[in-house]
C-alpha positions as CSV (number, residue, x, y, z in Angstrom):
1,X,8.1,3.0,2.6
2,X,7.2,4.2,6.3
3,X,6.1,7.4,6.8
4,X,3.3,9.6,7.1
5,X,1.5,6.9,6.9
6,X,2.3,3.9,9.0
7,X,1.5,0.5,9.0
8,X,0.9,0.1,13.1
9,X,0.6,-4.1,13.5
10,X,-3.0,-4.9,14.9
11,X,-3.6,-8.6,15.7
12,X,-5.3,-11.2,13.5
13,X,-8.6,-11.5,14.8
14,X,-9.3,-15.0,15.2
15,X,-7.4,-18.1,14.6
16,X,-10.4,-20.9,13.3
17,X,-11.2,-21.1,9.9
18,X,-14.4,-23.1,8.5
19,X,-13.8,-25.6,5.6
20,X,-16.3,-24.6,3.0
21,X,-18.1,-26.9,0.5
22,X,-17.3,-24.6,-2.1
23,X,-13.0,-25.0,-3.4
24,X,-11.1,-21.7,-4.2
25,X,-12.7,-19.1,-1.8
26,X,-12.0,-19.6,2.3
27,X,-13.9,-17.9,5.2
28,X,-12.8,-16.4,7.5
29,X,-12.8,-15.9,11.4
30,X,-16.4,-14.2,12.1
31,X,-15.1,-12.0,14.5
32,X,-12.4,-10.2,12.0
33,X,-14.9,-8.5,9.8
34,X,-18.4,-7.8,8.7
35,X,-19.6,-10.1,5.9
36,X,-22.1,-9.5,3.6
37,X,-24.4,-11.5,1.6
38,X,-25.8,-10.1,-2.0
39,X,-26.7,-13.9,-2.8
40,X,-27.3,-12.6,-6.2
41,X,-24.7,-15.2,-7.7
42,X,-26.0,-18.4,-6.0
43,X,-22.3,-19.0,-4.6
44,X,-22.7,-19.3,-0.6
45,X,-18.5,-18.9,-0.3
46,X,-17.2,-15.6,0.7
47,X,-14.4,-13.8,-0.5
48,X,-12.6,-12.3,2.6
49,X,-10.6,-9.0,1.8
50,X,-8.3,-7.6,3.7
51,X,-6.2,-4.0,4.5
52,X,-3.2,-2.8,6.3
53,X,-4.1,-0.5,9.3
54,X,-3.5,2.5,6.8
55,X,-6.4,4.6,5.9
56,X,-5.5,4.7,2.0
57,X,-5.2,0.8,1.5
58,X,-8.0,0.4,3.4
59,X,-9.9,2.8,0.8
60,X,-9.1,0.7,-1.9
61,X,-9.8,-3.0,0.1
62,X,-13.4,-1.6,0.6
63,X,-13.8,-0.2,-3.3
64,X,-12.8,-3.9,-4.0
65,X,-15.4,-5.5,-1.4
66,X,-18.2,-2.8,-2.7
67,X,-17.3,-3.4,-6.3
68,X,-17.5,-7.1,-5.3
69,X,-20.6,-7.0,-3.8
70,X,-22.6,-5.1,-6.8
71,X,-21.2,-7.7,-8.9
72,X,-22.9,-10.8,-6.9
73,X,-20.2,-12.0,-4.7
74,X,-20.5,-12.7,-1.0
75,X,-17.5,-10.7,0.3
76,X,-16.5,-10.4,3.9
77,X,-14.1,-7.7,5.2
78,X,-11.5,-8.1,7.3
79,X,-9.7,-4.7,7.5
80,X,-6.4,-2.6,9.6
81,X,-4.7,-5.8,10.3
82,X,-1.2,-3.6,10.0
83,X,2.0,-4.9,8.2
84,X,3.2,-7.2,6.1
85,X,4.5,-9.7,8.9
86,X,0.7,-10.0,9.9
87,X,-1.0,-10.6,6.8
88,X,1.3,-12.5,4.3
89,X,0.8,-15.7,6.8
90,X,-2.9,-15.0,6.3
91,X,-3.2,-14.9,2.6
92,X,-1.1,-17.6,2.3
93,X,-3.0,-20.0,4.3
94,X,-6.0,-18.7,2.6
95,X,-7.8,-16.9,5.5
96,X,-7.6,-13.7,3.5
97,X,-8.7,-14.3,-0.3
98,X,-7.6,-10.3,-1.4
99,X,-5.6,-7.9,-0.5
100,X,-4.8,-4.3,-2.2
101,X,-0.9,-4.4,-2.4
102,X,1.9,-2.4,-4.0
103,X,4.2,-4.2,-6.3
104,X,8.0,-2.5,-5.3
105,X,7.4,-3.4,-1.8
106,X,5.6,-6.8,-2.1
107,X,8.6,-7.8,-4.2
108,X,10.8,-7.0,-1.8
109,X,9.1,-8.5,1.2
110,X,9.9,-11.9,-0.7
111,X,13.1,-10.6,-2.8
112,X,15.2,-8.2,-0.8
113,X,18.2,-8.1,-3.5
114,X,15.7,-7.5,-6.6
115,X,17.5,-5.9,-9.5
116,X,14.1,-5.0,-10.3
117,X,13.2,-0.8,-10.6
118,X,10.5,-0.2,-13.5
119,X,6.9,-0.5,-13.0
120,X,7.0,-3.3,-15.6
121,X,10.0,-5.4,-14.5
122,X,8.8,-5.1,-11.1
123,X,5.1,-6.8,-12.2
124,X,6.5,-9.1,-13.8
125,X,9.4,-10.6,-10.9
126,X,6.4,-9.9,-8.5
127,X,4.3,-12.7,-10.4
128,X,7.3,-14.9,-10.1
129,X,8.2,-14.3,-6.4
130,X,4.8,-14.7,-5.3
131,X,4.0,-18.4,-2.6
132,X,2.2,-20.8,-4.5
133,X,-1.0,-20.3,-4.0
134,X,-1.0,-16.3,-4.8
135,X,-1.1,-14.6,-7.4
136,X,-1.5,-10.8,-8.4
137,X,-4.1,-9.0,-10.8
138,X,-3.9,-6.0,-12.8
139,X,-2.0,-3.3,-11.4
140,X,-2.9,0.2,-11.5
141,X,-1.2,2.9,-12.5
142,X,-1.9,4.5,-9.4
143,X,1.5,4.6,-7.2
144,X,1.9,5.1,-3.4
145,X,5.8,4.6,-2.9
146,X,8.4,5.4,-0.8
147,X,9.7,8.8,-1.3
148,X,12.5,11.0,0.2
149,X,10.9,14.9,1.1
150,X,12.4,18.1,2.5
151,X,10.8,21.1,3.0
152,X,11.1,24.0,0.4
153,X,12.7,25.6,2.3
154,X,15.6,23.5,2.7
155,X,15.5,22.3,-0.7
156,X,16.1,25.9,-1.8
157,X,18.7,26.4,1.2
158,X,20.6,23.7,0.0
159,X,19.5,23.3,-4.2
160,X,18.5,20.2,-3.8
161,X,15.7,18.6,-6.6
162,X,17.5,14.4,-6.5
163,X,18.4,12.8,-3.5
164,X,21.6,12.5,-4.8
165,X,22.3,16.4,-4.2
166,X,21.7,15.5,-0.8
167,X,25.8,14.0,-0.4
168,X,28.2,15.9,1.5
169,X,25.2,17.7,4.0
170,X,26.0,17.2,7.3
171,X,24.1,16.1,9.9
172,X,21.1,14.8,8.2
173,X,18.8,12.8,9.9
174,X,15.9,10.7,8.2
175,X,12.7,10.2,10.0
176,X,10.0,7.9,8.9
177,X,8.7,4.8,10.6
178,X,10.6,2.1,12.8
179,X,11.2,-0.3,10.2
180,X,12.8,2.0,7.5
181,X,16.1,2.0,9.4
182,X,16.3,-1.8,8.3
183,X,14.7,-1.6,4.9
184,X,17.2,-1.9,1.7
185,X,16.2,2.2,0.8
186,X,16.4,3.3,4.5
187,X,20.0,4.6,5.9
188,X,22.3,1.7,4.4
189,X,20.8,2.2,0.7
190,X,21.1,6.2,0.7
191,X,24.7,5.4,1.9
192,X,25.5,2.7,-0.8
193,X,23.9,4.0,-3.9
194,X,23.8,7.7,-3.4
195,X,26.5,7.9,-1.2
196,X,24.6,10.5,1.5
197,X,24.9,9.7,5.1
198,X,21.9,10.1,7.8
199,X,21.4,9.5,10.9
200,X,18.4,7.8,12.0
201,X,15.1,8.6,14.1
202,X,11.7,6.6,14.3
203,X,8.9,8.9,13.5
204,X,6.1,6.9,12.5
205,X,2.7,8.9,12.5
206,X,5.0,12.3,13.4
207,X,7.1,12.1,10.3
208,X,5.8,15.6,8.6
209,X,5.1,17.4,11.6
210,X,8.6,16.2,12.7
211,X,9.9,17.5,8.9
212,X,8.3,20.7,9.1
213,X,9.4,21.5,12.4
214,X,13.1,21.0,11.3
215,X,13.4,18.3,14.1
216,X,14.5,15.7,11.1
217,X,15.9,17.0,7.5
218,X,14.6,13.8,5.4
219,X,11.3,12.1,5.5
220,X,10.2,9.1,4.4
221,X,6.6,10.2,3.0
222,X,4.4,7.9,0.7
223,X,3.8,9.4,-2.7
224,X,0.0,9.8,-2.6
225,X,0.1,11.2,0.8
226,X,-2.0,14.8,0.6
227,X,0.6,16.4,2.8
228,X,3.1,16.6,0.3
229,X,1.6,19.1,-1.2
230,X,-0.5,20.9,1.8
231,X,2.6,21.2,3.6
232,X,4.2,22.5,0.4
233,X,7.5,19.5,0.5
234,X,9.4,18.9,-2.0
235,X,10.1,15.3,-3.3
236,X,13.5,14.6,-4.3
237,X,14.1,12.8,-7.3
238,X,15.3,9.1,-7.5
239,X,17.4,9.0,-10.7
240,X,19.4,5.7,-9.6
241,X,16.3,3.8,-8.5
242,X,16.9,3.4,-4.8
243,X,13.0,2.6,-4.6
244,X,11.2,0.2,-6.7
245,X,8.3,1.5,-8.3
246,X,5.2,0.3,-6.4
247,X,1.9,0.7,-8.3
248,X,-1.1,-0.8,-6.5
249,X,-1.8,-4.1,-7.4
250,X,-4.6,-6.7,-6.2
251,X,-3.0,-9.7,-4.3
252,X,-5.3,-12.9,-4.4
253,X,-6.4,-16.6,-4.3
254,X,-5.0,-18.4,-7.0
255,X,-8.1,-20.4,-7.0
256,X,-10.9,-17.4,-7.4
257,X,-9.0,-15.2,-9.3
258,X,-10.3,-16.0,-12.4
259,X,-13.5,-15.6,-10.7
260,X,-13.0,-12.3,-9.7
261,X,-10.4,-11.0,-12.5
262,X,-13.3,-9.4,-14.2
263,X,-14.3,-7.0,-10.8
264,X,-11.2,-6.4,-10.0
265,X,-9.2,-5.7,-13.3
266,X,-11.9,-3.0,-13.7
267,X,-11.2,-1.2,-10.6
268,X,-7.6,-1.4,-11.5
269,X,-7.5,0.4,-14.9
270,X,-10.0,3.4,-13.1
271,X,-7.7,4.1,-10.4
272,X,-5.2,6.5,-11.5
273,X,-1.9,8.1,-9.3
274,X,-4.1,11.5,-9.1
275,X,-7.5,9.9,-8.1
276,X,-5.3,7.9,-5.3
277,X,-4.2,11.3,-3.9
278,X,-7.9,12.4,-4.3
279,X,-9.7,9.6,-2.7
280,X,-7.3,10.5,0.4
281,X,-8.1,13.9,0.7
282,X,-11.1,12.8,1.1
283,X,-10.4,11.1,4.2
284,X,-7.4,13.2,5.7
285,X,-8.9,16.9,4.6
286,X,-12.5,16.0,4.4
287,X,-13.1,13.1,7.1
288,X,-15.7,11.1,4.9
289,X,-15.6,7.4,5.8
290,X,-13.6,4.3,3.4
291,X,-17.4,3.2,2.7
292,X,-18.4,6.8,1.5
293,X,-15.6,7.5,-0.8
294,X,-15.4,3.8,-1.9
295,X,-19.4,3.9,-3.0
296,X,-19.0,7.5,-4.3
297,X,-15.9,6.8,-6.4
298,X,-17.5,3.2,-7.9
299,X,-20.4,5.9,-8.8
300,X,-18.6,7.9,-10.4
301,X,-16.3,5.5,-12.5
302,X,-19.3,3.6,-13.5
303,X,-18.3,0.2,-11.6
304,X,-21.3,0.5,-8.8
């Protein structure tokens, strides 16, 4: 989904990458993140984590890396690399050990015709799609999707409540971030599964101000993003699946996620869809810092 919140692409800092004496954990690049060393486990490997360039998943990369560190581990961070194209070659080369993900999207970064809708079938193809060398932990039942928004005011204008209602209004136009116009729910999949045609226009980081100024009529808006409700939109429902269900999920090492499972698996069951939405208040309404809300929220769920 694209959006509100966009994924801008920021380089990879650093290409060298140290062997370590250690198997299953890699290090990374110094110059790509801050590392720091608990040595309370005796393991001198690191655990590099990663985020997109996206305030949210960078929220959750650094309750991983803090709920990392109180349990022993050496964890490095190496955070706002941007999108997918970026950081998939990363992980799978093992210069990035963890990575906060969401399932519907992951899945079809590898699987663009996925039959795959439910939060359930899309774990499970997820697992299977995944490059050797990856594999995926607990999700959560916290969701930050792709989702189709008007305003209320032109939901009422028009009754709309499903994005299906939205067929036979003419000159819609969809806003959300350069990539949606190519992506299997952007323009093509409203046309072929709901049948509603839109014209297209690259919003990225304007997307709600562009909605609620009536410049675009549809906005691609993630589902945990505060300004669904502050700006009082109105998400229309998706009764035909265009978007798969995308909880988050942790993406890791094959080789240390055993190591880890306990750490992370934790975090995973505490994060629910309305703590998502809160923690990012917190940044967008409140302007606390990722290491802030990450140490208060671990606090608070017991897992500091």
């Amino acid at each position: 989904m694209s959006t509100a919140r966009t994924r801008l692409t920021a380089a990879l800092a650093g290409t060298a990458i140290a062997a370590l004496a250690l198997a299953g954990c890699a290090s990374s690049d110094p110059l790509s993140g801050d590392s720091t060393d608990t040595g309370d486990n005796g393991d001198s490997s690191t655990i590099v984590i990663g985020s997109q360039a996206y305030y949210s998943n960078e929220i959750i990369a650094e309750i991983y890396a803090q709920a990392l560190e109180a349990g022993g581990f050496t964890v490095e961070r190496n955070f706002n690399i941007g999108q997918r194209d970026a950081y998939m070659p990363a992980l799978e080369d093992g210069e990035i050990d963890l990575f906060p993900e969401y399932t519907g999207n992951l899945l079809q970064y590898f699987e663009p015709d996925t039959t795959a809708t439910t939060s359930e079938d899309v774990y499970a193809a997820l697992q299977d799609a995944l490059p050797d060398g990856l594999t995926v932990l607990d999700q959560s039942s916290a969701t930050d999707q792709d989702s189709y928004n008007v305003t209320a005011a032109f939901a009422e204008e028009n009754g709309l409540t499903s994005i299906a209602d939205l067929a036979g209004i003419d000159g819609l136009v969809l806003g959300g971030a350069p990539e949606l116009e190519e992506r299997p729910y952007g323009p093509t999949g409203l046309q072929e599964v709901y049948g509603v045609t839109v014209s297209f226009q690259a919003t990225a980081d304007t997307t709600v101000d562009e909605l609620v100024a009536g410049n675009i009529q549809v906005a691609n808006v993630y589902s945990a993003d505060p300004r669904i409700s502050t700006q009082d939109l109105v998400t229309l429902e998706d009764p035909k699946g265009l978007f798969l269900a995308s909880n988050v999920v942790p993406v890791v090492n094959a080789d240390i996620a055993d190591e880890i499972a306990d750490v992370i698996n934790a975090v995973s069951a505490a994060l629910t869809p309305e703590g998502l939405v809160a923690l990012n208040v917190e940044s967008t309404e409140d302007e606390r810092s990722p290491e802030d809300i990450a140490a208060d929220w671990l606090a608070e769920n017991g897992l500091d």
